[in-house]
N, C-alpha and C positions, 0 to 999 in steps of 0.2 A: 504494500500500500504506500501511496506518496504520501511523503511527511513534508506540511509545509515549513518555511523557515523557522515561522515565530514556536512551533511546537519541536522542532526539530530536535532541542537538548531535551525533550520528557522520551524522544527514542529509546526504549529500554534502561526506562531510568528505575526500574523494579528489579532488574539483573545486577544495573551497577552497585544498587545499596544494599543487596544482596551480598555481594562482592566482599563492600566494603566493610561491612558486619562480619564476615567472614574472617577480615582483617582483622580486626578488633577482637576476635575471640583468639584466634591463635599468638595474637602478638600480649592477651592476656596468659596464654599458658606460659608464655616465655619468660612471663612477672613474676609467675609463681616458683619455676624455673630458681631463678636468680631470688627469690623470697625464701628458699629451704634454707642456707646459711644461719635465717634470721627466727627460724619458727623456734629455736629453745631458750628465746626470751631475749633475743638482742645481743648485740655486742658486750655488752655493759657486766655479762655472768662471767664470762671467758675467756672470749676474743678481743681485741680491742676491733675499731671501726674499721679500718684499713685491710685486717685479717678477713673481717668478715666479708667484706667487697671481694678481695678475692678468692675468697671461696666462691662466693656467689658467680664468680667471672667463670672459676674451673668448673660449675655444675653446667654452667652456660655454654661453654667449650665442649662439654659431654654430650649435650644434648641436642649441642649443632647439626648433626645428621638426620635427627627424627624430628626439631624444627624443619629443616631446610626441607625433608619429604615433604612434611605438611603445607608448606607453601607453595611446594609447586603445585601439589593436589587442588589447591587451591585456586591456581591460575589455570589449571589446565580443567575443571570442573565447573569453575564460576567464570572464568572466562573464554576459555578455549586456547589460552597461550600456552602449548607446549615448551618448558623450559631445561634445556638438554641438562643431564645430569653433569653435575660437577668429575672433573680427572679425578680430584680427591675427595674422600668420604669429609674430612674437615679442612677448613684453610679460613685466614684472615679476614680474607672476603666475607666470606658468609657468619662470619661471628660479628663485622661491623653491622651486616643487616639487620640481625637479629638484636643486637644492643643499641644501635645508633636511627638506623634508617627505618626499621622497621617502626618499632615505637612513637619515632616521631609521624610517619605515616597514617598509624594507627591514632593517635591523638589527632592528626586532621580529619580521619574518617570518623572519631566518633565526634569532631564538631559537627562533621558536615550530618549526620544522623540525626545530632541533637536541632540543627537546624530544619532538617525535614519534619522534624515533630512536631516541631513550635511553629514552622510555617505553616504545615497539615492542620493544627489545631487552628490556628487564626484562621486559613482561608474558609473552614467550614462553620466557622462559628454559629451561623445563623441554623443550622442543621443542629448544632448540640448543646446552646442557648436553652433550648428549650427544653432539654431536657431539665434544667433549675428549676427549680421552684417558683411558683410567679411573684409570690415577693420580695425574693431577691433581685428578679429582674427590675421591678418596677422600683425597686429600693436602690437603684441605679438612675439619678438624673441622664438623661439623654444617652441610654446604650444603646438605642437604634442607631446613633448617628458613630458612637465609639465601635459599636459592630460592624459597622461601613468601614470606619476605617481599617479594623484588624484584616477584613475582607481582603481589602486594596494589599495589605502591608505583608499579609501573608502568600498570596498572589505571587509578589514581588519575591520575595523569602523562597518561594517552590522552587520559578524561573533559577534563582539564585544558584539553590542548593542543588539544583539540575546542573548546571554550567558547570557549581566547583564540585560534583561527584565523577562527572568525564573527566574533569581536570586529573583530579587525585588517582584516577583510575590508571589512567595512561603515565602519571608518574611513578604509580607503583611498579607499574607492567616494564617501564625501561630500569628502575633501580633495581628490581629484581633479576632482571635479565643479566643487567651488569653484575650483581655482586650475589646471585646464589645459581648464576648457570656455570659453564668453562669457562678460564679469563681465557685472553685474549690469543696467548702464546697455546693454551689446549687446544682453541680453535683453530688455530694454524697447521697445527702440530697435525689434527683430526683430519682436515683438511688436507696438507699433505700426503698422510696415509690413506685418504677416499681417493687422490687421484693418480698416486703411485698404484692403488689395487686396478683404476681403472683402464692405466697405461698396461699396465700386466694383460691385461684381455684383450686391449684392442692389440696387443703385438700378438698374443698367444692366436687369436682368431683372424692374425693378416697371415701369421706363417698357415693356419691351418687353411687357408683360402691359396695362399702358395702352393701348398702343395697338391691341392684338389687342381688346380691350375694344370701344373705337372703331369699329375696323373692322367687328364683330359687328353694336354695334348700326346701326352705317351701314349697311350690308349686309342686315342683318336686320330687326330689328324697327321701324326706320323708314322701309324701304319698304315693307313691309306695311302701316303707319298712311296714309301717301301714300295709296297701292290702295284701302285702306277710304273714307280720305277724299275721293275721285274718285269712289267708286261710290253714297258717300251724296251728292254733288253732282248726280251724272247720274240719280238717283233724283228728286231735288227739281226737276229740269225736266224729265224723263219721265213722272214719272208727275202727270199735271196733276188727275188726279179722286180725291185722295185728300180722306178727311175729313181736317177738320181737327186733331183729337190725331194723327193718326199722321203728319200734318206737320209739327206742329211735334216732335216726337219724331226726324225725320228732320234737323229745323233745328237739336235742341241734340244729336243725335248728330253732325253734322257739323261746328258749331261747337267742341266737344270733341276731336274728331278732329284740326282744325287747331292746336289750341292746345296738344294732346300732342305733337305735331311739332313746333309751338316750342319745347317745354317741352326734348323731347329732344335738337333742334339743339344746344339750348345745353348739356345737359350732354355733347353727344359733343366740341363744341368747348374746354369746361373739362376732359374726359381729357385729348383729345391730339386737336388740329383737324388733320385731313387735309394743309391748304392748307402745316401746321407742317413734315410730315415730306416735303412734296414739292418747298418752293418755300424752306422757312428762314425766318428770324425776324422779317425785315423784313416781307415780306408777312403772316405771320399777324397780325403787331402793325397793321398796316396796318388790315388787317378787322376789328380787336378797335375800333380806332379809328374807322372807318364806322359800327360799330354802337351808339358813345357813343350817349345823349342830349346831348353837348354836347360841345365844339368839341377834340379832341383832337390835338396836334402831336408828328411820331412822327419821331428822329433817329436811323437807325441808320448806325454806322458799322464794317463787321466785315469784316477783312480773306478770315478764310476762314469757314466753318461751324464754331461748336465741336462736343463730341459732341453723340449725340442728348439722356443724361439732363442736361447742362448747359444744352442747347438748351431741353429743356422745363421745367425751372423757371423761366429766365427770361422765360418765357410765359407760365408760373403767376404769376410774381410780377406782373406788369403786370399780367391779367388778374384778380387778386385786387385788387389797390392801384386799379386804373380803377373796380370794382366798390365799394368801399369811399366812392373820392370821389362815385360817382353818390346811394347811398345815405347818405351822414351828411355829404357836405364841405359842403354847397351850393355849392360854386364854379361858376363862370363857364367856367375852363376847366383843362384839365389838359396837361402837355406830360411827354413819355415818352424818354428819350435811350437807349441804347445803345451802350457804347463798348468796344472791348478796348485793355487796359492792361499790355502787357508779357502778362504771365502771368494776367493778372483780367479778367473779362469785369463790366465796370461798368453795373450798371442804375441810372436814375436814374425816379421818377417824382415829377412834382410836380404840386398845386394849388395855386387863389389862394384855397380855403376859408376856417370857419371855423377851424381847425385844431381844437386841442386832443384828439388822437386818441393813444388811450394802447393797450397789450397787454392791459388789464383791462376795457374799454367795449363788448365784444362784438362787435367791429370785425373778426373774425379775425386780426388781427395776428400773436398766439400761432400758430396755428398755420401763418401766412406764414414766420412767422421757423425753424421745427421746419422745413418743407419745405427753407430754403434750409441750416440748418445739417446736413440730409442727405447733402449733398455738400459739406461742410466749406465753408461757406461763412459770409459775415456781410452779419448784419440791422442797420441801424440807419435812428432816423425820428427825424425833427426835426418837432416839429408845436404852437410855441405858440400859447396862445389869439391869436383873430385872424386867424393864419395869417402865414405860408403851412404848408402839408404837403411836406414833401419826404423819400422815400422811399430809401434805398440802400442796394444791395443790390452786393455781390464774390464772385461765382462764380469757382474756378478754374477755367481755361481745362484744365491739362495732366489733368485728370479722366478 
């Protein structure tokens, strides 16, 4: 239903004092709380005054946890404010609320109470007037005209204590948020770790989509080129009386045929090579190494298998970095380690190039480094002119 302006702050003004009454009672258990010190007769039998306060602070320290339950109960039942649990069961925070913020809170809310009652009773006067006696009334020079005004006055007083019940509402709702939710460093912290678990998936669910990739095309569309290219083979020694253009037509259809199948090899083994996900890192690196042009020395040493998306970058990165020294090192030869380190899976690759290989020469480098910092990992290459190149790379293993 539309609310117009002038009634706009009585919107749920039976929820909000609702609320605030709410306040008022739990910010009363917190008195009584901090009142046990005082129940065997005062300072004045045993303790002196300063003992007694703190005691009353340590009962109040105690019972910080089952306060602090109670008020978010409270926000999140009388008003709908879910308020995240605190990282710690007690802390500074939440004992200033309950001794400083709350209290005073609570003492606005039972003004603003006390005002709704007193505004409540004046605005209706003329309704409960009559309930007196009639010679009380009449034993009142001119109360018609004093009833008019409580009318007015109370009126005024409703609007009032409408306006300062959202008021107080909304300032309880941000001090509490502030000082009995996570401070500020949990929420980061929390935060952190929602988007490190979320980065984990979307890598885990980009390699698993690689490799479906992979599969497809292994499965698919390069055994069909295979098939084509057997049948333009067995064409070119079957059929012996062909003229010549539709021979050689059949010679650069088949030579193409072959060299799509190389073409494709290599990119199903740059997704995610088979040999990767059946046999682990040492063998694919193995094969990445047969198929140099030049002389490749492959050291791995890994206790178990890491996962699969930590497994395949370290694939990518050798397989980019071997790529890289074929075309710009000139070197002689390249040597590729593998190590796990506690918690790091250490990649090493090196040539005896010309070095001087930088992120800016077109080298892919940029984009080696973006793959491996995917998985929170680090890039670093040493590569002065001359040489040597030497490539490192630290994958976390607990990924």
């Amino acid at each position: 239903m539309r609310i117009t302006p002038l009634l706009r702050p009585f919107d749920g003004a039976g929820r909000t004092a609702a609320f605030l009454a709410a306040g008022v009672l739990v910010q009363l258990a917190a008195a009584l709380v901090l009142a046990v010190p005082w129940l065997d007769g005062g300072p004045t039998r045993a303790l002196s005054c300063l003992l007694a306060l703190l005691a009353g602070f340590a009962v109040l320290g105690a019972a910080t946890p089952v306060l602090t339950r109670m008020q978010r109960a409270r926000f999140l039942g009388r008003r709908g404010v879910g308020i995240p649990a605190p990282g710690r069961r007690w802390s500074w925070r939440q004992v200033s609320y309950h001794l400083l913020f709350g209290p005073l809170l609570a003492l606005g809310g039972a003004c603003v109470l006390t005002l709704w009652a007193a505004a409540g009773a004046a605005a209706s006067v003329y309704v409960w007037i009559w309930v007196l006696p009639p010679e009380t009334r009449l034993g009142q020079a001119g109360y018609t005209t004093q009833a008019a005004y409580a009318t007015v006055a109370g009126a005024a007083g409703l609007y009032a204590a409408a306006w300062l019940s959202s008021a107080l509402q909304e300032l309880d709702v941000r001090v509490a948020g502030a000082r009995l939710g996570p401070s500020r460093t949990e929420q980061l912290a929390r935060r952190v770790e929602d988007l490190t678990a979320r980065r984990s998936e979307v890598v885990a669910a980009t390699d698993a989509e690689r490799r479906r990739i992979e599969r497809d095309l292994h499965d698919g569309a390069q055994q069909r080129l295979v098939s084509l290219a057997v049948n333009l083979g067995l064409a070119k020694v079957t059929l012996g009386d062909l003229p010549d253009d539709a021979r050689k037509v059949i010679d650069d259809a088949h030579r193409e045929a072959k060299e799509a199948i190389e073409e494709l090899s290599d990119l199903v083994r740059g997704l995610h090579p088979a040999v990767l996900e059946d046999r682990g890192l040492d063998a694919a690196l193995s094969g990445l190494a047969d198929r140099a042009p030049l002389p490749v020395g492959v050291r791995v040493d890994l206790p178990a298998r890491p996962v699969p998306a930590i497994e395949a970058v370290a694939y990518f990165v050798v397989s980019e970095a071997l790529a890289n020294v074929v075309k710009h090192a000139e070197a002689a030869r390249a040597d590729v380690s593998v190590e796990r380190r506690g918690g790091i899976l250490l990649v090493v690759v090196s040539d005896d190039g010309v070095g001087g290989a930088d992120f800016t020469g077109g080298t892919g480098l940029a984009g080696l480094a973006k793959r491996v910092a995917s998985v929170d990992g680090t890039f670093s290459i040493s590569s002065p002119a001359g040489g040597p190149t030497v490539v490192t790379v630290e994958l976390p293993c607990a990924l």
